[in-house]
Residue, then its C-alpha position, 0 to 999 in steps of 0.5 A: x429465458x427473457x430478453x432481459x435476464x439472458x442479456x444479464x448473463x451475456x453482461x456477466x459473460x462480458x465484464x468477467x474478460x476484458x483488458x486488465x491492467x495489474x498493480x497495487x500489491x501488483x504488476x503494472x503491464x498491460x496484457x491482451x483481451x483475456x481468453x473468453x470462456x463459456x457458461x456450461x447450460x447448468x450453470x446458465x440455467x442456474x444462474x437464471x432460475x435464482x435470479x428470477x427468484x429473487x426478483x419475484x420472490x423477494x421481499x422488496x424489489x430489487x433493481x437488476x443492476x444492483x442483482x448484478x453487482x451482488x453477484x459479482x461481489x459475491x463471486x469474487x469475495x468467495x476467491x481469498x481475502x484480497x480479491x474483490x470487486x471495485x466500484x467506480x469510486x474503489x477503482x478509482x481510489x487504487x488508480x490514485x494511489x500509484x500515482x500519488x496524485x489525488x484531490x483531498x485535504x492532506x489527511x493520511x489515516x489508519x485503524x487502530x483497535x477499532x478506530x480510524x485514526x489520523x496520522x500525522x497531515x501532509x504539511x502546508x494542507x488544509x488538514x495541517x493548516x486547520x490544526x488536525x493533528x497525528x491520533x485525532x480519531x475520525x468519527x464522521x465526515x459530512x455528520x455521518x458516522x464513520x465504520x472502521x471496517x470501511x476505511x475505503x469508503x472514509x478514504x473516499x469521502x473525504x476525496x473529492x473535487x477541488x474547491x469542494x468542502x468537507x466536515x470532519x469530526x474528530x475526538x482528541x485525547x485530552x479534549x472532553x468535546x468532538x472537534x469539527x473542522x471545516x476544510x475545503x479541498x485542494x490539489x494533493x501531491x503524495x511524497x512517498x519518500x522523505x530523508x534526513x541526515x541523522x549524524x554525520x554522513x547517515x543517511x535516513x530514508x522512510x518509504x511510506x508506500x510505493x508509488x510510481x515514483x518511489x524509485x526516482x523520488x529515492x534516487x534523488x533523496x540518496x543523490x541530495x544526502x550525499x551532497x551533504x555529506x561531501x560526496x559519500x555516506x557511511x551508511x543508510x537506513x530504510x525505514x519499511x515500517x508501516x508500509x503497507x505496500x503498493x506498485x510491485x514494479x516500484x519495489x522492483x526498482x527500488x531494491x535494484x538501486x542498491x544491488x548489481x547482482x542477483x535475483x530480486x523477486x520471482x513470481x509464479x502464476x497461471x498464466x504467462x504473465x503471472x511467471x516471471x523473475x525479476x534480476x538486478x543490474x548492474x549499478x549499486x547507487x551507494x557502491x556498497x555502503x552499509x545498509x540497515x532496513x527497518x520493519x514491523x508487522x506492519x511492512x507487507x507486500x511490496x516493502x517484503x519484497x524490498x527487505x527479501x530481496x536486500x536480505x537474500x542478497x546480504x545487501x542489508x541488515x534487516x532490524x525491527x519485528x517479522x513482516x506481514x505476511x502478504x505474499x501475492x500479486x494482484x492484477x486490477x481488471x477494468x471492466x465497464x463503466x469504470x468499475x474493476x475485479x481485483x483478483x490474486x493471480x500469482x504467489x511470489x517469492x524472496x531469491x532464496x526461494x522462501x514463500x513468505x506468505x502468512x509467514x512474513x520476513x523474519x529480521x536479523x535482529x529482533x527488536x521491539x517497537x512498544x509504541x502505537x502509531x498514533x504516538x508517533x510523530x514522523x519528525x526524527x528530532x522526537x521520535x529518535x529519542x524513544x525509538x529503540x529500532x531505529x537506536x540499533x539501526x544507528x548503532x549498527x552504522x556507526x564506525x567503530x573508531x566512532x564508538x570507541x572514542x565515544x567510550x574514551 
């Protein structure tokens, strides 16, 4: 064997172990240096025999870094549809999105039939600023197309240094021509949490993904609610829908706001750290105030757990359509150079013991949403009057001496 192909095996060897550091979908802790294993002499000898075949064989010359990544990319994406291999640029993305803190231009955006589609900019951005508005579809940035299979990479490049610009190509529905904006790149702050009085001394509350700063970004919405409703609410909603997820630990927290008893998620793996179950304190910040949380098929990972644990311990009303579906923890290895391995290490599962994965949360009362994201706005004042979801969550808040002297 060469010099050169066995310190590649050796590199494999060692970027497969290695500290890890678990979130997105998943656990945030630290573990120890994992345990090392060791190639069998086959599996050496195979590995080795390809590898050198590809580089004499191949039709053009590969460099050896990039034989490196391609096969632990392939290793890891053979595992199950979540586990992957992060480059610098994914892994730093995933860091970015517990934090909430990111270099960009305030865009939030998802797929829609095939489409990356804008919803609505963060205000005061330069997105906001430029007049990019919810439903644009992004076509290109910096004049190269855009893949909706990648929205990763879109993500990424519109990322970038402060003070630094992009060009961004939209089309817009009722506008014959491609619009191009010009946005140069400030300091972004994500608000994961916002909230309203919706009619007297009800509470609304929308989660858009869970960060590590959702828990306390809540507390102080439901503390800022009260105030205005002299001291005490009636009733609040929690608006999952669309929340794709985020800091397992955050949604942990999250539902502990509003239970003092119960189990809240338990998890079971293969290793010490994978098995855990995670229990309520004592402490309900609405002291038993009726609750209504909204979902969709677009709830998952994190916002399942929330709803789960709300509903098990019939804390909540669940309303709106079943969840996603996503039942798994995965746990983020950094390796070197900045790169990482996302794998599934651990199923988790509601207090009544219910394995939601591929299965999602089932609501209470099913209602459905015709709307498509991109039409809607995130400003209550407009959205309410269409959406039938939230008109039940209301309904459900409502005293009924309220509605009474309403059909009087």
């Amino acid at each position: 064997m060469s010099l050169k192909i066995r310190g590649i095996l050796v590199l494999i060897i060692g970027i497969v172990m290695g500290l890890s550091l678990s979130f997105g979908g998943g656990l945030l802790t630290k573990r120890d240096k994992l345990n090392s294993t060791e190639f069998s002499r086959g599996h050496d000898r195979l590995f080795t025999e390809a590898m050198q075949s590809v580089k004499r064989e191949y039709v053009e010359q590969i460099d050896d870094s990039v034989l490196l990544e391609s096969a632990i990319r392939g290793m890891v994406s053979k595992l199950d549809s979540y586990s992957q291999y992060l480059d610098a640029e994914q892994f730093k993305n995933i860091r970015i999105s517990t934090t909430g803190s990111y270099s960009g231009v305030g865009l939030v955006v998802s797929t829609e039939d095939g489409v990356i589609t804008v919803v609505p900019p963060i205000n005061d951005t330069p997105a906001e600023r430029a007049g990019m508005l919810n439903g644009d579809r992004i076509i290109a940035i910096d004049d190269n197309l855009v893949d909706s299979a990648h929205l990763y990479e879109t993500i990424a490049k519109i990322r970038g240094r402060v003070g630094t610009r992009v060009t961004i190509t939209v089309t817009r529905e009722g506008e014959q021509n491609p619009i191009v904006f010009d946005l140069q790149r400030e300091s972004m702050r994500i608000a994961s949490v916002r909230h309203e009085i919706l009619q007297p001394a009800i509470g609304y509350v929308r989660i858009s993904q869970f960060i590590e700063s959702t828990a306390n970004a809540l507390n102080h919405a439901i503390d800022d609610m009260q105030d205005q409703s002299d001291g005490m609410l009636d009733g609040l909603i929690l608006d999952l829908r669309n929340n794709p997820g985020g800091v397992l630990d955050s949604a942990i927290d999250v539902s502990d706001l509003f239970l003092n008893t119960g189990v809240i998620v338990t998890s079971e793996g293969r290793t010490a750290e994978s098995r855990f179950t995670k229990e309520a304190h004592q402490g309900d910040t609405l002291d038993g105030t009726d609750m209504v949380v909204l979902v969709n098929s677009g709830s998952a990972s994190a916002s399942e757990i929330v709803a789960g644990a709300l509903q098990d311990n019939h804390r909540a009303m669940i309303v709106g359509t079943s969840t996603f579906g996503k039942g798994v923890v995965q746990t983020v290895v950094p390796l070197s150079k900045g790169r990482a391995i996302k794998l599934t290490t651990s199923h988790f599962y509601t207090p009544s013991g219910d394995a939601i994965h591929e299965k999602g949360i089932f609501p209470d009362i099913v209602i459905e949403d015709t709307r498509k994201s991109s039409e809607i706005s995130f400003l209550l004042s407009e959205d309410r009057k269409y959406d039938a979801q939230l008109k039940q969550a209301l309904l459900l808040l409502t005293p009924k001496s309220v509605m009474q002297s309403k059909a009087e």
